[in-house]
N, C-alpha and C positions, 0 to 999 in steps of 0.2 A: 694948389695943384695936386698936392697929393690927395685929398680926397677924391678927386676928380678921376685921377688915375683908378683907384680902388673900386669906385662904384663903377668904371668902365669894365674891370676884370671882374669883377661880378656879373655885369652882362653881357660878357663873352663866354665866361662859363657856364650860363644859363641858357643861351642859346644853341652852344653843342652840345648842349645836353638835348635840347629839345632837338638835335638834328639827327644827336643820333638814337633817340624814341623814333624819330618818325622812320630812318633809314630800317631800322630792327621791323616794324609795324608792314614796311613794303616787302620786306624781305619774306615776315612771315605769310601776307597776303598771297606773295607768288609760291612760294611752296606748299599754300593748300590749294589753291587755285591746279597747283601741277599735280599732285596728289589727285584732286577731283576728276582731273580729264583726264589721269592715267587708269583710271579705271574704267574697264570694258564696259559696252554697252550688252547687256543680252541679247542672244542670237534667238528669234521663232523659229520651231520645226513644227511642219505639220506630219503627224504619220496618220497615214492612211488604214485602216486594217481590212480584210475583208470580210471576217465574221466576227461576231462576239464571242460566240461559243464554241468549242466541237473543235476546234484547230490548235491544239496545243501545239504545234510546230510554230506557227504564226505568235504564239505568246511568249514561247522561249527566243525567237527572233526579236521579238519586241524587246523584252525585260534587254538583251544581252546587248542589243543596238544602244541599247541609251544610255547603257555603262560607259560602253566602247565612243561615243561620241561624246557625251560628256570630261571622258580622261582625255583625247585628243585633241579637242575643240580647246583652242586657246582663251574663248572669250566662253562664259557661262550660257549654258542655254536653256530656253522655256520650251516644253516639250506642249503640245496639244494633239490629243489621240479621240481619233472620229471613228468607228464601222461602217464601211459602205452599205452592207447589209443585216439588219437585225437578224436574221438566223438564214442558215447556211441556204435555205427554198427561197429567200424571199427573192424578190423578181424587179421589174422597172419602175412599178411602185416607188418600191420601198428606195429606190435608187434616186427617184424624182422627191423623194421625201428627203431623205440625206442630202440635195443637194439645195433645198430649197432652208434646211436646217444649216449650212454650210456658209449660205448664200448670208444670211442672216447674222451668224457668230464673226463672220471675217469683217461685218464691214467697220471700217477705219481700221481694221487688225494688218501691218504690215508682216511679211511673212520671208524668211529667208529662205525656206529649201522645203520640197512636202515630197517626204518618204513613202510610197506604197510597199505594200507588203502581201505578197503571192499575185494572181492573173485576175481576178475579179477588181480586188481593190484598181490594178494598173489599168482594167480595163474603164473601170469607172473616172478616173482622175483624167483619161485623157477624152474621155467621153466630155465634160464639163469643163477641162480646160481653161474654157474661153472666158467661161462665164464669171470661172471663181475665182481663178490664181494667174491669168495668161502670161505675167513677166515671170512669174518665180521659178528657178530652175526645179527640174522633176526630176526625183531618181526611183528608177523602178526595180524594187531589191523581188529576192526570193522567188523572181520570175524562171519558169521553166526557160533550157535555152531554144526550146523547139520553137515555142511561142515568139521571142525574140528575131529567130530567124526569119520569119515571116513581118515582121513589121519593121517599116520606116521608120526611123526617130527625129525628131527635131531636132533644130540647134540648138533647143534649150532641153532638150532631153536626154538622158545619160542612163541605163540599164547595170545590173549587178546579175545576170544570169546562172542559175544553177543547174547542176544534170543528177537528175535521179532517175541510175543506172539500174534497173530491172532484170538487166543481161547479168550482171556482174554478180549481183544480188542471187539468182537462180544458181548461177556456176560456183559463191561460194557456198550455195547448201548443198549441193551436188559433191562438192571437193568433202565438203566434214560429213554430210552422211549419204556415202555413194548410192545405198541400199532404197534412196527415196524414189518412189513410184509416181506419187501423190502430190500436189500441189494443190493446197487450198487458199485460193484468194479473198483476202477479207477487203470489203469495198462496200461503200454505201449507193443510195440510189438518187443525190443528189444533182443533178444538169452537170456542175463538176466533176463529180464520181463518175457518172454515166462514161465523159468525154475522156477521163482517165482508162474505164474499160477498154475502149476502144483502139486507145493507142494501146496498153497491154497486151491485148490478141497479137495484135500485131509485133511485139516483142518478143512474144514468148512461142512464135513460130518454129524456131530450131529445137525448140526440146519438146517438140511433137508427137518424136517417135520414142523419148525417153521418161515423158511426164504424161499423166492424165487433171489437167487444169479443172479446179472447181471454184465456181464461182459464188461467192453469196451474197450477191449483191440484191437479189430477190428474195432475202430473208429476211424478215424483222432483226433484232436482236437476240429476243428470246431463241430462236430457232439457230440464230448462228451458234448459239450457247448448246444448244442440245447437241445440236450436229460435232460438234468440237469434241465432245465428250465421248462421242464411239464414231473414230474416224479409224478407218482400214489401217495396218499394220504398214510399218514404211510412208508415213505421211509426213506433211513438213507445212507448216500455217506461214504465209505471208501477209504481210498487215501494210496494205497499202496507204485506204482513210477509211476513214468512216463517220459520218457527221450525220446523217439522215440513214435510216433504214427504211425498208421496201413499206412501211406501214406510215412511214412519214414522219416517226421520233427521232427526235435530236442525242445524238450522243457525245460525250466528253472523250475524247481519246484518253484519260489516263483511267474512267473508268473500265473502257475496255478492255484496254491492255491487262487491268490488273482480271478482270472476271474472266478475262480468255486462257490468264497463264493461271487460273486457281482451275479450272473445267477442265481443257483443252490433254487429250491424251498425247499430243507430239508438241515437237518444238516449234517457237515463235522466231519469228524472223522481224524484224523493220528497215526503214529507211533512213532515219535520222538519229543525230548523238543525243538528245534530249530525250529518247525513251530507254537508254539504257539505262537500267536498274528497275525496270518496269514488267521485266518479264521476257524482254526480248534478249536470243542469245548474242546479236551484233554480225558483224561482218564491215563490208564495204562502204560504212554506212558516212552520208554528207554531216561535216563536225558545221549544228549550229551558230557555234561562237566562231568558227574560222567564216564565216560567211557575212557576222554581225562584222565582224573586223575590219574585212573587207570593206564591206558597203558606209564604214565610218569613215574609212580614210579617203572614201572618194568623197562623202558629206562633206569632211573638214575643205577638201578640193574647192566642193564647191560653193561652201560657204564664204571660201577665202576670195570669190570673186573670176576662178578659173572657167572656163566656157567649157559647158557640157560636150561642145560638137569635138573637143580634142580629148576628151577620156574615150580609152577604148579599153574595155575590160575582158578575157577571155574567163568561160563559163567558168566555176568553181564546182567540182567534181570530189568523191569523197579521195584523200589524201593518203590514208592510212587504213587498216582493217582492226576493228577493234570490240573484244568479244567481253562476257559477263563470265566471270569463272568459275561462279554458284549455278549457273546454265550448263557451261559446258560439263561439271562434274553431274549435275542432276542426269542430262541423257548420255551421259558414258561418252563424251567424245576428250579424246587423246588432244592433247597441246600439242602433239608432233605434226596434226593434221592441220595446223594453222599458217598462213601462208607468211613469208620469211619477214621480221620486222613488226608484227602485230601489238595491239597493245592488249594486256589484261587487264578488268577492274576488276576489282570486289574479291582478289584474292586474301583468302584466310592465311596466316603464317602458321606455320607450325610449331607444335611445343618445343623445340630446340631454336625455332627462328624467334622464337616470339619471348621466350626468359631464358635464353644465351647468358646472359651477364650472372643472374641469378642462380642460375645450374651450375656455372664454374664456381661464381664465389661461395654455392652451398657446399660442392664439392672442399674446393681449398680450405673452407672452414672446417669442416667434419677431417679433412687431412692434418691439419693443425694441432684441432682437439685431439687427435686420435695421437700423436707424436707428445703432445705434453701429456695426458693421460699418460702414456707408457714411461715415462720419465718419471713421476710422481714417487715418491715414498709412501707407503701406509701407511702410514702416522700422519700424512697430509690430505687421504681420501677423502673426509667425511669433508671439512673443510673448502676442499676443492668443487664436492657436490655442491654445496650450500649457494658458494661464490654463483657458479654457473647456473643454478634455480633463480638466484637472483639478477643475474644479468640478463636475461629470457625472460622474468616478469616485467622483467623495465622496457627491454626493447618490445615486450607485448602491449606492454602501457602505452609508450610512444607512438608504436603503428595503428592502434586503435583509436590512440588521437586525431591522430593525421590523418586518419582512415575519414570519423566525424566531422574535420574541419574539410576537408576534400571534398565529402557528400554531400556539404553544405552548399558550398560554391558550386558545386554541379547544378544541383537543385536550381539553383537560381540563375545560374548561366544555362542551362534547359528553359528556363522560365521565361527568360529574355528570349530565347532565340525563338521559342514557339510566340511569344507578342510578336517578333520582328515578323512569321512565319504570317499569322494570321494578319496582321496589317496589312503584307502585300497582298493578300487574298483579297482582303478589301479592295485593297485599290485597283488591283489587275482582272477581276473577277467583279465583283459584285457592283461597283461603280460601274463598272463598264456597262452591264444588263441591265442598272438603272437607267444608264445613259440611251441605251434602246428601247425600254420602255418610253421614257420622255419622246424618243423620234417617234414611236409608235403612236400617241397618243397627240403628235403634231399632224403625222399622216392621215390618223382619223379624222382629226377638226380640216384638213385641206381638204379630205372625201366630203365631208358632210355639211362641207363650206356652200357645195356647188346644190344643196337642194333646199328646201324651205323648211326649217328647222325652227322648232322653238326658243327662247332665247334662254329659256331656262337649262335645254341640256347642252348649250353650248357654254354656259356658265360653270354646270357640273364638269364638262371635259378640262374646262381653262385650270377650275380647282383641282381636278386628280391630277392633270399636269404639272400645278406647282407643288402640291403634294410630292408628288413625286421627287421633283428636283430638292426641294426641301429633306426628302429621305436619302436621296445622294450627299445632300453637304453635312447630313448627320455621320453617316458613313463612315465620310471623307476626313471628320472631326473624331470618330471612335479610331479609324488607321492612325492620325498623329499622334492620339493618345497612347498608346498601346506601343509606335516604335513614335519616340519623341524626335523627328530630324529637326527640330529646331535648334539643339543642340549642336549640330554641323554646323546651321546658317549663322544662327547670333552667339554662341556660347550659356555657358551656365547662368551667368548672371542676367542676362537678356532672356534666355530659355527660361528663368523661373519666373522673372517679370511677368513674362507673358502670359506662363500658366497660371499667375497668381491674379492675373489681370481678367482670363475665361474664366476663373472661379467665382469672381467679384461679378461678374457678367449673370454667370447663369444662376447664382444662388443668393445672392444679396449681399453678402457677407465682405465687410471692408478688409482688404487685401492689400499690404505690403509688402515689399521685398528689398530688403538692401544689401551692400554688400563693404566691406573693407579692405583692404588690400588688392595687391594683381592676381587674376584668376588666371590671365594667358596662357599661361605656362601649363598650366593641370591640360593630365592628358583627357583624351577624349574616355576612357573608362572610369576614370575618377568623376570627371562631370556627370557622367551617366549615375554612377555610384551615388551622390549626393543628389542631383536631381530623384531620383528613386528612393529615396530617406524622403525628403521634402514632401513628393506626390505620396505616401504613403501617411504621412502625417497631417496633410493636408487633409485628406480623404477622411480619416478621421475625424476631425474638427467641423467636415460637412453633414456628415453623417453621425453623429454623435453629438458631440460637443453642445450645439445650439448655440453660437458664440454670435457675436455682431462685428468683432472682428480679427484678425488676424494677423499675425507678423514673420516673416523670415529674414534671419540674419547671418550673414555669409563674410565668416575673420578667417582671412591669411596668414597667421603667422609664420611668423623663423620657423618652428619645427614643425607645425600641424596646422588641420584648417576645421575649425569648429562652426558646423551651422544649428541653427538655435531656429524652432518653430513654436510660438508661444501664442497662445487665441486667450480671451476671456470668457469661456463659456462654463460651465456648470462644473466639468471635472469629473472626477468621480474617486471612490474609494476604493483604493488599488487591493486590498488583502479583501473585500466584500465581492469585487469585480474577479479575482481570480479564485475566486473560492465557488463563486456561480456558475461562471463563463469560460474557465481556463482562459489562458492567456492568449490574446488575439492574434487575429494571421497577421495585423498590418504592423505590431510590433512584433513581431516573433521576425520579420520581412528586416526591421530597420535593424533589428539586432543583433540577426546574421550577418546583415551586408557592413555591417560597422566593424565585427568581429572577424570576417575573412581579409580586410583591411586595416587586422590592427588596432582597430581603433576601438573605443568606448562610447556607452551608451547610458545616459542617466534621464532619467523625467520623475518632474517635479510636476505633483498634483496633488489633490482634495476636492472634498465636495464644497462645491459650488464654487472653488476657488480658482477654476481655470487650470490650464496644462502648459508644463513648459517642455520639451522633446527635446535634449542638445545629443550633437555628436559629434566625437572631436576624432580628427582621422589624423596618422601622425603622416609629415610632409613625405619618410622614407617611404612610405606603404605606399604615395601615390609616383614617387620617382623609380619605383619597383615596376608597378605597374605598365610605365609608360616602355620599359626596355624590354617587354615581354615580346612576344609573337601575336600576333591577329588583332582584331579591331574589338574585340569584346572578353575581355581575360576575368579571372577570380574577382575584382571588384565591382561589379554587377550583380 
């Protein structure tokens, strides 16, 4: 019996063991399972634009809507951005072109909400409707409210109406420079522009017997440029649009702004918060971001499932009056003359507002000095000089440290923010007029479909087309390089993966990346920091080195976080190399950013015997970092 018993309690405890593996096994099954489905699905937006070019209003709309929907939208979303029309002239063409390129990219694409943006895009999207999107609800931002009051909406359709006040506009240049005689209206000659004219006369009725209105909408550019430049005393330039001139060239609104306010002998006026600092002195003018705001939180509305036919939105009008203060001092106008509650930007402090701290404490210091000096014995003078020469070469030593380490991080936090600068260009600009090329180049092949063509240049168009598109996703590939958001999406160690993964891709070269310890925790400018070591080091070893292959290594430690970049390629001879060449930008780049972060910087080479690159950043430098202000600080 007694064995009997024993081998029984061995298979009772064998068995709860195995009961409770498998209880632990289901337990874990359901909490990834809950994990999995607790994660959103992404939301598609389509936005509509109406031109590629020439409408900066429309691009600041754009950039600021997707911020604003993005922070609000509970579940992440995929943005897709179309032009109705490749440039501000083009016509039903280019509209039947767009919609048959439309027609094409949606199909199997399910789609949550399609944004337009100004009267053409709106006018287009409900023109096609039927054709492209008929269930998805439609929100029509950035539309004038005149326009609006004239049209039905569906029940699946919902409006974000704006008013750009022309009245208001006149009366506040009237108010700041009563003296004005002259109204020069700056206006292009595009079918828009035109319809704009039109209603203007019509506005600017009541100040008939107090204005003489000029119009240049019948002038090239060059000619509005000359004219601006010897306009009658007492004049006053309003800048309504201008995308097309009388000769048929497209213009950029920010280059105009800026040639009108470098030419133009009177002051610039605008309509919108997005050209101030541009040259305009401001007033009444519609805040783009209070508009983008808006028309988000009706998006999230109706992303969330809400029926378009119960949102009722009243027009968005400007809110506040808000001037440029390097304007108002250039034409001599009084801050008393600005209507009650105004905002200023771009105001200069003054030397008492601006080293307050510094003025007193120079003072109380020189007061201080000046009290013990007078207290001194002479027999302590010479002594007391020495001291004080000496503490004045130290604290000169020190501020000219700080001065160098300071100029260093500028340097490079300028550096970053001009890549972040130019990437968005990329992508908001030059993608974009890729993207019009390509529709253009689809309109051609639909024109030249309908006649007997050879097979040869329909071959040639298919090639520039994909050419084309092939020059957009290089583009698209130079913006992520330049500002890395992979960073955002996967983290450092995923982010360097990946870049080490495009390296191996486009150069041959065997690419690794591993990592030690938890990176989570590192703030996002440390990532950046050490990612920018790596890609600088890397770039190196592509471009130099001649290696076959490559390694990065990423240790967490207790106190610091050491990444190690080692290739086998050729190396070289560091006292031969800097005695030729001085010392490179892309280490001069890893050595600074190691060194505003504390940290150290060692490589180990020879020739032919490969590079080893480490940096070791201490933990405090990057928990510094993370308690600072702004999303890009000193270690960058």
């Amino acid at each position: 019996m007694p064995p009997v018993r024993l081998e029984s309690n061995w298979r009772l405890g064998v068995n709860r063991d195995v009961r409770r593996c498998l209880a632990i096994a289901l337990w874990l099954t359901v909490v990834f399972a809950s994990a999995s489905a607790a994660q959103p699905a992404p939301r598609s937006v389509l936005i509509l634009h109406s031109f590629d070019i020439g409408y900066a209003t429309d691009v600041a709309f754009a950039r600021a809507f997707r911020a604003e929907l993005s922070k609000q939208s509970p579940e992440p979303i995929n943005f897709f951005e179309v032009s109705v029309r490749p440039t501000p002239s083009a016509g039903a063409l280019a509209e039947e072109v767009v919609a048959n390129y439309l027609r094409s990219s949606l199909a199997g694409q399910r789609l949550d909400l399609v944004i337009t943006i100004s009267a053409p895009a709106a006018l287009f999207a409900r023109k096609y409707r039927d054709q492209l999107f008929p269930t998805t609800p439609l929100l029509l931002a950035g539309v004038d409210h005149r326009w609006v009051q004239h049209e039905v909406l569906t029940a699946n359709e919902a409006a974000v109406p704006i008013v750009v006040d022309p009245v208001r506009i006149v009366e506040d240049i009237l108010r700041l420079r009563p003296q004005t005689t002259s109204l020069i209206t700056v206006l292009g000659d595009s079918p828009l522009e035109r319809a704009w004219r039109e209603e203007l006369v019509r506005e600017f009725q009541p100040f008939t017997d107090r204005l003489t209105v000029t119009w240049f909408n019948e002038l090239s550019f060059a000619e509005m440029l000359k004219r601006s430049a010897a306009l009658p005393p007492n004049s006053a330039i309003f800048y309504a649009l201008l995308s097309v001139d009388a000769k048929g060239f497209t213009q950029t609104e920010d280059r105009v702004l800026a040639e009108l306010h470098e030419t133009a002998n009177a002051p610039l006026f605008g309509a919108f918060s997005h050209q101030m600092g541009s040259g305009v002195i401001g007033g009444p003018i519609l805040s783009v971001e209070d508009v983008a705001r808006d028309t988000a939180r009706i998006g999230v509305r109706l992303l969330s499932g809400e029926s378009a036919a119960t949102i009722k939105t009243q027009p968005l009008a400007a809110q506040r009056a808000m001037y440029d203060w390097r304007e108002l001092e250039r034409w001599g106008i009084s801050e008393t003359l600005l209507p009650t509650g105004s905002t200023i930007l771009f105001r200069q402090p003054g030397i008492w507002d601006q080293y307050k701290p510094y003025i007193v404490g120079v003072a109380l210091f020189v007061a201080l000095q000046s009290a013990l000096i007078a207290g001194l014995v002479v027999q302590h003078a010479r002594r007391r000089r020495t001291e004080m020469a000496l503490r004045r070469s130290e604290q000169q030593y020190r501020v000219a440290a700080s001065e160098n380490q300071d100029l260093a991080g500028r340097l490079i936090t300028a550096q970053e923010a001009e890549r972040t600068r130019i990437a968005r260009d990329l992508h908001d600009d030059v993608s974009q007029q890729l993207a019009g090329v390509s529709i253009a180049f689809s309109g051609v092949k639909q024109r030249l479909g309908e006649y007997q063509i050879s097979g040869d240049l329909q071959k040639e168009l298919a090639d520039l087309q994909h050419q084309t598109l092939a020059l957009a996703r290089n583009v698209r590939h130079l913006s992520h390089d330049l500002h890395p958001t992979v960073l955002q999406h996967l983290g450092l160690v995923k982010g360097l993966t990946s870049y080490c993964g495009e390296l191996e891709r486009a150069h041959g070269v065997t690419m690794r990346c591993s990592a030690e310890g938890d990176f989570a925790s590192i703030s996002p400018d440390a990532a950046l920091c050490l990612y920018r070591i790596a890609q600088e080091a890397l770039r190196n070893v592509i471009a130099h080195a001649g290696a076959s292959r490559a390694e990065v290594l990423l240790v967490h430690a207790s106190d610091h976080v050491d990444i190690t970049i080692s290739d086998d390629g050729r190396g070289f001879d560091r006292a031969k190399s800097t005695a030729k060449n001085g010392k490179g930008l892309g280490l001069v780049s890893i050595t600074e950013r190691a060194k505003i972060a504390g940290g150290t910087v060692s490589i180990v080479t020879g020739d032919r015997e490969g590079t080893r690159v480490r940096a070791r950043i201490p933990v405090k430098a990057l928990a510094d970092s993370e308690g600072g202000e702004g999303t890009e600080g000193q270690l960058m």
